[in-house]
C-alpha positions as CSV (number, residue, x, y, z in Angstrom):
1,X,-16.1,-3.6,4.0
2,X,-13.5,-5.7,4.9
3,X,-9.4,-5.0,3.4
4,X,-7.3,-8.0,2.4
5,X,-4.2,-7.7,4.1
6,X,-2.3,-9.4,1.5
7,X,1.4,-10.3,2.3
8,X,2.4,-10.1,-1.4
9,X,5.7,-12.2,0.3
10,X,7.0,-9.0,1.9
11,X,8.5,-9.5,5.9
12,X,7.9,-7.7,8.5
13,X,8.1,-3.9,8.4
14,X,7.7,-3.4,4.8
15,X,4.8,-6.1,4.4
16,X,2.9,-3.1,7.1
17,X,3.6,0.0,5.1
18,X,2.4,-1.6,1.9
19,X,-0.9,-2.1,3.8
20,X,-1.1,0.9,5.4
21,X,-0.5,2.8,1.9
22,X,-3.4,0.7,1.0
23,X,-5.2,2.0,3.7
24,X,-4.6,5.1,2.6
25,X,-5.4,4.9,-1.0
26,X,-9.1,3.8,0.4
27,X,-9.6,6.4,3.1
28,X,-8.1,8.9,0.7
29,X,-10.4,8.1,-1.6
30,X,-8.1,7.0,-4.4
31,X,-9.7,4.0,-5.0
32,X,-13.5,3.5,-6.9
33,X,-13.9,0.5,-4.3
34,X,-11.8,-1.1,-1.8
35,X,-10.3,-4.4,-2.8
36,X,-12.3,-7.4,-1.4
37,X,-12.4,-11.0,-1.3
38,X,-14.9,-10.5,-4.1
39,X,-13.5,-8.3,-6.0
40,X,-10.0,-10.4,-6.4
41,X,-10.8,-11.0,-10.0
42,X,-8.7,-8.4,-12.1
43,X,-11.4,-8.2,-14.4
44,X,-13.8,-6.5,-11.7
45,X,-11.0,-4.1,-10.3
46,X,-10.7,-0.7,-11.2
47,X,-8.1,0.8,-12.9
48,X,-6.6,2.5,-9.9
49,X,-6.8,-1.0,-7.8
50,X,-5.1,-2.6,-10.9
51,X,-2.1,0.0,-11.0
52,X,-2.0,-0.4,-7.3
53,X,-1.8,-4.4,-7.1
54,X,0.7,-4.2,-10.1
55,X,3.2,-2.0,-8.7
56,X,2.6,-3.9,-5.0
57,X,3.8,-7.4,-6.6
58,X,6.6,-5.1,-8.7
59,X,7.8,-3.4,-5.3
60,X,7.6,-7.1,-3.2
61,X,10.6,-8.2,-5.5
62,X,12.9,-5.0,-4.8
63,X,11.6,-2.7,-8.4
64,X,13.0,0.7,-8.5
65,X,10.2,2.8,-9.1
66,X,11.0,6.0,-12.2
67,X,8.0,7.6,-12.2
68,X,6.7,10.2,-9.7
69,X,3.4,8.7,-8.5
70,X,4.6,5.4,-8.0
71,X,7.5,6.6,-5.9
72,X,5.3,8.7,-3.8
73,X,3.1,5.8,-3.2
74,X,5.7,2.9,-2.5
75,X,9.0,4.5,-2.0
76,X,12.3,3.5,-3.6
77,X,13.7,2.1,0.2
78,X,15.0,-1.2,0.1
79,X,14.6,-0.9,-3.9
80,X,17.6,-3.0,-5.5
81,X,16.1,-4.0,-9.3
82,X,16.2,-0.9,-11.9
83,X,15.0,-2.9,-15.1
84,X,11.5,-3.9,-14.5
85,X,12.2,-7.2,-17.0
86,X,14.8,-8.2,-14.4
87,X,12.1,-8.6,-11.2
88,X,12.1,-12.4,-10.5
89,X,8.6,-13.1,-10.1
90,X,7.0,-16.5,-8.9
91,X,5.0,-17.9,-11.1
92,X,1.6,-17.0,-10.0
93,X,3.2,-12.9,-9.6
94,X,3.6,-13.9,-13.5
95,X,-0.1,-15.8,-13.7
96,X,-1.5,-12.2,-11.9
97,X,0.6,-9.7,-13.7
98,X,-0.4,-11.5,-16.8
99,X,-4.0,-11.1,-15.7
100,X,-3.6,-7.6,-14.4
101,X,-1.7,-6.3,-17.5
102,X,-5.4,-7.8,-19.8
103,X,-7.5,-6.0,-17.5
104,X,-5.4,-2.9,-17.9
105,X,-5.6,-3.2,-21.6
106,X,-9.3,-4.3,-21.3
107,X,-10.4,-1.3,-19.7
108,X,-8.2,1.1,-21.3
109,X,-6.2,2.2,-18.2
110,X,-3.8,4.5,-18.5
């Protein structure tokens, strides 16, 4: 099955080590199912791949990650934002969060 290597408007370096902690949330088995073309729907992701495409659009705009797992899996490098209601966000990282967060709640994710 085939990854999207979504840019999630990163540049260069740190556009590579999101994918390749993508990569290895798939070969680690993290995720129920690799994300796909098909499965870009946030209603059809699994919890994990919904956490995961959250905190990707979060990290893109410069988030400082608090907790624990989400440090370990995207670092706090480069991080410049410590308020999560101050990341600028375009408006379709808004129209997807929006969509992410009622998939989140649909599925009781924790």
């Amino acid at each position: 099955m085939r990854l999207i290597r979504a840019s999630f408007g990163l540049s260069g370096r740190l556009r590579w080590r999101v994918a390749a902690v993508m990569v290895w949330f798939v070969l680690g088995g993290c995720l129920a199912k690799p994300v796909t073309a098909a499965s870009s729907n946030p209603a059809v992701l699994s919890c994990q791949q919904l956490w995961f495409e959250r905190n990707s659009i979060l990290k893109s705009d410069g988030y400082c990650f608090v907790g624990k797992r989400e440090i370990d899996a995207f670092s706090n490098e480069g991080c410049v934002i410590r308020r999560e209601s101050d990341v600028p966000m375009s408006s379709d990282q808004r129209r997807r969060m929006a969509l992410i967060l009622i998939a989140e709640r649909q599925k009781l994710c924790r």
